[in-house]
C-alpha positions as CSV (number, residue, x, y, z in Angstrom):
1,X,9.3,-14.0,17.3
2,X,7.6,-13.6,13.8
3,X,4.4,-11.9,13.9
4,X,1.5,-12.2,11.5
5,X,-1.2,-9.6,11.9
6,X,-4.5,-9.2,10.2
7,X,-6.8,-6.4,9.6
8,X,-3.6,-3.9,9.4
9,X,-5.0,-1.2,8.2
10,X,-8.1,-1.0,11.0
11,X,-7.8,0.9,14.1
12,X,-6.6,-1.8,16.2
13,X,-4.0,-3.2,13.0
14,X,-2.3,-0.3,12.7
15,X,-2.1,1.0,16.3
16,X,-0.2,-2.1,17.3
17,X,2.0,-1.8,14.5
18,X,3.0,1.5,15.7
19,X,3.3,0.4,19.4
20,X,5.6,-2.4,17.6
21,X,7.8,-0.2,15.6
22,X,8.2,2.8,18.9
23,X,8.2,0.6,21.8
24,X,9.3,-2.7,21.7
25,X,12.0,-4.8,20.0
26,X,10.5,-4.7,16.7
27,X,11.7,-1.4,15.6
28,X,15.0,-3.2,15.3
29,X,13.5,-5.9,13.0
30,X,10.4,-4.7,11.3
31,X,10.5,-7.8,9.0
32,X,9.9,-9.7,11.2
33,X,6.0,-8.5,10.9
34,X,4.2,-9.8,8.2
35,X,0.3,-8.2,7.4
36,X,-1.8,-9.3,5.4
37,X,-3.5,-7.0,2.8
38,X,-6.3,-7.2,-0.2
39,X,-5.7,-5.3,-2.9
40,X,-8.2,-2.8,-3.8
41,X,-8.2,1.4,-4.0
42,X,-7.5,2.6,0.2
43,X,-8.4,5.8,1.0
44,X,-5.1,8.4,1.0
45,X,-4.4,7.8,4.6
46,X,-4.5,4.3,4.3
47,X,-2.8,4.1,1.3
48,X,0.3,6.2,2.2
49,X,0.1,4.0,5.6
50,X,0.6,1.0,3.3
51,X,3.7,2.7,1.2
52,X,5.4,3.4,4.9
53,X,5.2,-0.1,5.8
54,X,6.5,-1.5,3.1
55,X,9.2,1.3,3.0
56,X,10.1,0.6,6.8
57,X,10.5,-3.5,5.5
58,X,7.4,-4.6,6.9
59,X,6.8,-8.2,4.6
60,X,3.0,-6.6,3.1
61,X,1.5,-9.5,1.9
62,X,-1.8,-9.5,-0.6
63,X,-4.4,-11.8,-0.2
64,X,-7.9,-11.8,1.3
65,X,-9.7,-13.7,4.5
66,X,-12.1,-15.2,1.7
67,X,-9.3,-17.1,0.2
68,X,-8.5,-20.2,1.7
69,X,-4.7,-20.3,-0.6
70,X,-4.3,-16.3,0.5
71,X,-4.5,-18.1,4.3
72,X,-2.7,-20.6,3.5
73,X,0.2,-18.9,2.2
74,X,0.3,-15.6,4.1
75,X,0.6,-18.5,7.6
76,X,3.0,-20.3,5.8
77,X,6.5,-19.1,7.7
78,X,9.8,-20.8,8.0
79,X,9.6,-21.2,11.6
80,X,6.3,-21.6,12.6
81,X,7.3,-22.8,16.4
82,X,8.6,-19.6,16.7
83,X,5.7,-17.1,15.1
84,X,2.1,-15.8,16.8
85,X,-0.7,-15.1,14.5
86,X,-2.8,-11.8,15.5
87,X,-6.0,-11.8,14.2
88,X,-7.7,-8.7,14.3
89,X,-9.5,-8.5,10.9
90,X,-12.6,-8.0,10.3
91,X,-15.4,-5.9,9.2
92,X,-16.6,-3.7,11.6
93,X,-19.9,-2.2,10.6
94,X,-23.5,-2.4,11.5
95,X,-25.4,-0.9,8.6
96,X,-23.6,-3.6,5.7
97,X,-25.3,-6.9,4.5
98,X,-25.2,-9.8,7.4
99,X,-24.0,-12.1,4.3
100,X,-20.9,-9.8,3.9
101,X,-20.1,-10.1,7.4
102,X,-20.9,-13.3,8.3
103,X,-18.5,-13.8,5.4
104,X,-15.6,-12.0,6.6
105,X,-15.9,-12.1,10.5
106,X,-16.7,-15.8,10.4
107,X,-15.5,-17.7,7.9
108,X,-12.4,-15.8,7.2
109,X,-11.6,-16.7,11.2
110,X,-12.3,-20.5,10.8
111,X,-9.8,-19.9,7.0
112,X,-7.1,-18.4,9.9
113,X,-7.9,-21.4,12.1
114,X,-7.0,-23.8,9.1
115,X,-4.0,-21.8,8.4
116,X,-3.0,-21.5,12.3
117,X,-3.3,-25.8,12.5
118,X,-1.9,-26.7,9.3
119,X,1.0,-24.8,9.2
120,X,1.3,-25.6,12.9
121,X,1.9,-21.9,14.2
122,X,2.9,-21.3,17.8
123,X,0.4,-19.2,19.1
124,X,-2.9,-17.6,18.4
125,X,-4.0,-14.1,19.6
126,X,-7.6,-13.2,18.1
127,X,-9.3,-10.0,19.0
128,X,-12.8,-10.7,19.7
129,X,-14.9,-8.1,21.4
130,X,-17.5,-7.1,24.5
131,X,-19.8,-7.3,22.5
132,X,-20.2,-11.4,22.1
133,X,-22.0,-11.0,25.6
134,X,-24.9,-9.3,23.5
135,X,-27.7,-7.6,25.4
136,X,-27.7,-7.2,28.8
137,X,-29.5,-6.4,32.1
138,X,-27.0,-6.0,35.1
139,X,-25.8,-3.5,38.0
140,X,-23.2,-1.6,38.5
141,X,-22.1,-3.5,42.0
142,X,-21.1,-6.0,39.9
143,X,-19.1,-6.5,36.2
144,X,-19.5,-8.6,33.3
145,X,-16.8,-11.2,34.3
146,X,-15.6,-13.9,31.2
147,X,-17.7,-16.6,32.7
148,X,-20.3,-14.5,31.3
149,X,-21.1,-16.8,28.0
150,X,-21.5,-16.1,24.3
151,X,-24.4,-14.8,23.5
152,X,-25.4,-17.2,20.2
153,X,-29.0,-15.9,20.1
154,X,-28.5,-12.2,18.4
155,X,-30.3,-10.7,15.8
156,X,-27.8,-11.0,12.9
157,X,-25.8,-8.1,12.8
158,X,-21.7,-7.5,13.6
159,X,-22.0,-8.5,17.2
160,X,-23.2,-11.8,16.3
161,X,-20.4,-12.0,14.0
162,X,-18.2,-11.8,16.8
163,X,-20.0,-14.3,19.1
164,X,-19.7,-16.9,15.9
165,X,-16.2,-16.5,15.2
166,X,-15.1,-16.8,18.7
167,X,-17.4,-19.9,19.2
168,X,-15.4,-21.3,16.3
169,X,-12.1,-20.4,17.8
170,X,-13.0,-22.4,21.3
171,X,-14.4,-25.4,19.3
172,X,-10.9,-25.6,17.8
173,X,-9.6,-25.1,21.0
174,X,-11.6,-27.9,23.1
175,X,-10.6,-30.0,20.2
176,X,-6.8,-29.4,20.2
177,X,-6.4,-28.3,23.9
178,X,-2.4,-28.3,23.3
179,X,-2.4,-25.3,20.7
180,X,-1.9,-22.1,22.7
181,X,-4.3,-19.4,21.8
182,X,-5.4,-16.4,23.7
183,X,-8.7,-14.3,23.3
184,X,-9.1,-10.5,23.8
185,X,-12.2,-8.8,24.5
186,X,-12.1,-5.1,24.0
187,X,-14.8,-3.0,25.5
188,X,-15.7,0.1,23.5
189,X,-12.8,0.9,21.6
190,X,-11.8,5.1,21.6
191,X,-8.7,6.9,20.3
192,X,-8.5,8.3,17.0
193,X,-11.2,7.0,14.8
194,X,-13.3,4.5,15.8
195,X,-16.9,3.7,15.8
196,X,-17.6,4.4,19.3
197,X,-17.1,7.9,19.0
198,X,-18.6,8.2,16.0
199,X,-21.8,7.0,17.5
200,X,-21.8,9.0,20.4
201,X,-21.3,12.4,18.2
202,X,-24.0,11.4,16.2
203,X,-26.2,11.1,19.5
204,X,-26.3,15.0,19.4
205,X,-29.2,16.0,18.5
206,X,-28.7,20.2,17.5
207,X,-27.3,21.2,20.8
208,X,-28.7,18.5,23.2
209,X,-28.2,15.2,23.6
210,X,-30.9,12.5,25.6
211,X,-29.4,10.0,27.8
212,X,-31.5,7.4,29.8
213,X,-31.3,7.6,33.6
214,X,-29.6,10.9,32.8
215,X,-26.0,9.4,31.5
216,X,-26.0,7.7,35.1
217,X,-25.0,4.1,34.0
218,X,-21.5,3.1,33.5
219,X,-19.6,2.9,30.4
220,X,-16.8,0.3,30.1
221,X,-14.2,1.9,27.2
222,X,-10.5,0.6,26.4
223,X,-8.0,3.4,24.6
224,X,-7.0,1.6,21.4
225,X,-3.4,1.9,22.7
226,X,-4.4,0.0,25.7
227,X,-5.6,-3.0,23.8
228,X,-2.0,-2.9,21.3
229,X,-0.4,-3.1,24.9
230,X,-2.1,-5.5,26.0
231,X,-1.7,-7.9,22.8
232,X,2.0,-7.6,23.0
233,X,1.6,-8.2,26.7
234,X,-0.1,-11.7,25.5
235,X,2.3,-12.5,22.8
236,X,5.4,-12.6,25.2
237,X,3.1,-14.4,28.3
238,X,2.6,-17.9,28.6
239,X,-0.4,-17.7,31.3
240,X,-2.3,-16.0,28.9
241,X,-2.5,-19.3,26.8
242,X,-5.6,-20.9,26.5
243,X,-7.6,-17.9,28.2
244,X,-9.6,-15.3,27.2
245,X,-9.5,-11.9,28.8
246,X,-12.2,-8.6,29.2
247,X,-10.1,-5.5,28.4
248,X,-10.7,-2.2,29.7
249,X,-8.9,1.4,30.4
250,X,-11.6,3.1,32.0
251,X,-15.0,2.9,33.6
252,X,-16.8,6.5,33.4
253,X,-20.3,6.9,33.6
254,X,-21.9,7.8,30.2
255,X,-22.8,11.9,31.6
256,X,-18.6,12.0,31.8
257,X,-18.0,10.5,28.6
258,X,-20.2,13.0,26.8
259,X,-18.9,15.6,28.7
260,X,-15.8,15.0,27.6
261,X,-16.2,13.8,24.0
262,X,-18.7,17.5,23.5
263,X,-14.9,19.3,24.8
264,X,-12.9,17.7,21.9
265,X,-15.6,18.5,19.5
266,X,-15.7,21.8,20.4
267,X,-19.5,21.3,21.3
268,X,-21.8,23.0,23.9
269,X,-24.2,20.8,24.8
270,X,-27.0,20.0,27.2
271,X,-27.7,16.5,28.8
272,X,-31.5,16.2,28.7
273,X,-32.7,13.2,31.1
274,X,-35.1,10.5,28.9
275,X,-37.1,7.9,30.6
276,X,-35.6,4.0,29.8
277,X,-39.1,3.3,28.4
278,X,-38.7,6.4,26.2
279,X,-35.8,6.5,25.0
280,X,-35.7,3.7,22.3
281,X,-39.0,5.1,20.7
282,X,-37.4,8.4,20.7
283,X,-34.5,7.8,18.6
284,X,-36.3,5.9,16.0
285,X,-38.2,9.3,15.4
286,X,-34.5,10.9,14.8
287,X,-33.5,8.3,12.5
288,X,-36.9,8.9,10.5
289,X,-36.1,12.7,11.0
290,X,-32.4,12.5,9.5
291,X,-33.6,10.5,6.9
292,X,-36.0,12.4,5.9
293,X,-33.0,15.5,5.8
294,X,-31.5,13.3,3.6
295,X,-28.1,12.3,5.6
296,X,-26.8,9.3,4.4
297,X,-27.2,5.8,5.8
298,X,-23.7,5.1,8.0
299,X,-24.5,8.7,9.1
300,X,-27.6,7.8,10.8
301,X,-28.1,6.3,14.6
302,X,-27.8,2.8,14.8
303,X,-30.0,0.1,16.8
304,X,-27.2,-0.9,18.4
305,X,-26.8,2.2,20.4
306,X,-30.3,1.9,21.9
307,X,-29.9,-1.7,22.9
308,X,-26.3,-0.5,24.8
309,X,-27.4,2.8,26.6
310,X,-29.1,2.3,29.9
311,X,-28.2,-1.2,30.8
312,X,-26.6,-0.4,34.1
313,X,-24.0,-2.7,33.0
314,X,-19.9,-2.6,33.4
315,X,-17.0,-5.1,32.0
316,X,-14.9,-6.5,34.6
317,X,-11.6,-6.7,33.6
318,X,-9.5,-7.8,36.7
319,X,-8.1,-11.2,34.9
320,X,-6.1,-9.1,32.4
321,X,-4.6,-7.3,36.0
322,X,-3.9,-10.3,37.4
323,X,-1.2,-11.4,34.3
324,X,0.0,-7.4,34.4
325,X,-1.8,-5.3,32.6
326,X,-1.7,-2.3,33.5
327,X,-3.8,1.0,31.6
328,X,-1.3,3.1,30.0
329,X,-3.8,5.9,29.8
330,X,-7.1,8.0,30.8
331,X,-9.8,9.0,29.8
332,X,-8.9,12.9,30.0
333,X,-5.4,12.1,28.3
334,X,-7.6,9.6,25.5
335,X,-9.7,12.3,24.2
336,X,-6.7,14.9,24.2
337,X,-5.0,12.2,21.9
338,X,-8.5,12.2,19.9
339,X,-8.5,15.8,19.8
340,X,-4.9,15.6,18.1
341,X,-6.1,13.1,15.6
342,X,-9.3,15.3,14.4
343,X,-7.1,18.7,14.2
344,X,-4.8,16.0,11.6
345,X,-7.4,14.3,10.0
346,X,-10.1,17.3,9.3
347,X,-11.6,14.9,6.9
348,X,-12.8,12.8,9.6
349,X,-14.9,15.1,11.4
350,X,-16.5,16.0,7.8
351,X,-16.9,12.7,6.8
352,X,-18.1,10.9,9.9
353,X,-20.2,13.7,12.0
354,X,-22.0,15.3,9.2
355,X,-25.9,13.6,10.6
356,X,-25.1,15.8,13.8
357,X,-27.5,18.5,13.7
């Protein structure tokens, strides 16, 4: 099986290409992966992850989701009944132009939807996310199942990116009900870098940090491992055609996630209960606060965060179960892993947590 995968050099991207290359047939036949890849100046990490792939035999192909020939030509494959498409790019941001993202995250997935039909590709895996369900009020007797439906009605930002592209991918799909393509819908993502982490170390405030309820609600999070297993668990399963799946590792409440992010940062902290009503109110007077200390814009908390805390809401993922899936991982074992990848990467901690305070 050929595999084209976009947004390589992202989190997820690059995760399942090491998963790939370690534990599955693939590290026999790296070129049989093809990624595609702009050109432009990566960071040094990125850049010597590029070099390595191409070194290993990896088929690194340049073009760009805005270009309908890069598309084209990076899905063109000499035996398309025999090659998945894994689209997983996309820019994942929430303080960048809407236009940009709309851009990327929407029409460069209707560009891979052209490229997926014309050069009549087997299958379709596209990474969409949790976050298409938008805002919303529930309780923790009872999950966000994938009945649950897109949420079309956001204020424009990334997670209405989401909700867009994957409205495009089932339009396609109601239209050619023959193609086979799957839909994965990570919960927040953790593991090495990711924004979900980043947000939540940014939540501390000097040594405290204020959590509606008193951290009491749920948190649904998925180990970015996790979600590479769980795409090559797609790729080689027919009954995950056609459907679309939630994907978690682990449900702790938001007090146990902090507790345990503050141990890999090396943080003493102090939970400090906040009214719901309060607590929205309360972090726009941090943002105004950090601003004012000058920290610079991606450093600063993020709406997004206050419409997510104190829901009371959890993402049910026993579909995925029910085909195998099966966690690989937990939380404890998730942030020893992040722990690993901060003590490597000392830049990251520099560049990404310098607005906590």
């Amino acid at each position: 099986m050929t595999l084209l995968i976009t947004g390589a050099t992202g989190l997820v991207g690059k995760t399942l290409i090491y998963y790939l290359l370690k534990e599955t047939e693939y590290k026999n036949s790296p070129k049989a992966i093809r990624i595609l890849l702009r050109k432009k100046n990566y960071s040094p990490d990125r850049q010597v992850f590029i070099e390595w792939c191409i070194n290993i035999g990896i088929d690194v192909f340049f073009g760009d989701l805005n270009c309908n020939e890069s598309v084209y030509a990076f899905t063109c494959v000499k035996d398309p009944e025999n090659t998945t498409l894994i689209h997983s790019g996309a820019i994942f941001n929430f303080w960048q132009p809407y236009k940009l993202l709309y851009d990327v995250n929407v029409l460069g997935t209707e560009r891979i939807l052209n490229g997926f039909h014309q050069n009549n590709l087997h299958k379709l895996i596209f990474i969409s996310s949790a976050a298409v369900y938008g805002n919303l009020s529930g309780s923790s007797s009872q999950g966000i199942t994938e009945n649950q439906p897109l949420d079309l009605t956001m204020k424009p930002t990334y997670e209405l990116t989401k909700a867009l592209a994957e409205d495009r991918i089932w339009q396609y799909f109601h239209a050619n009900p023959n193609r086979n393509i799957t839909v994965l819908r990570p919960s927040g993502i953790i593991g090495g870098s990711g924004t979900t982490i980043d947000l939540f170390a940014r939540m501390i405030f000097k040594s405290y940090i204020p959590l509606p309820r008193g951290g009491k609600d749920k948190l649904s999070l998925v180990d970015v491992k996790d979600v590479a297993h769980a795409i090559y668990l797609c790729i080689l399963n027919e009954k995950s055609n056609g459907e679309v799946f939630n994907l978690v590792s682990f449900t702790p409440t938001v007090r146990d996630f902090v507790i345990e992010l503050s141990k890999t940062l090396n943080r003493k902290i102090y939970i400090v209960t906040v009214p719901l009503f309060f607590f929205k109110p309360m972090f726009y007077l941090t943002r105004i606060i950090r601003r004012v200390k000058h920290a610079k814009e991606q450093s600063l908390l993020l709406p997004v965060l206050f419409d997510k805390l104190g829901q009371d809401i959890w993402i049910d993922d026993h579909k995925l179960k029910m085909i195998g899936f099966e966690s690989k991982i937990n939380l404890e074992e998730s942030m020893q892993q992040l722990n690993e990848f901060l003590e490597n990467n000392p830049w990251y901690s520099k560049q990404k947590f310098k607005s906590v305070i």
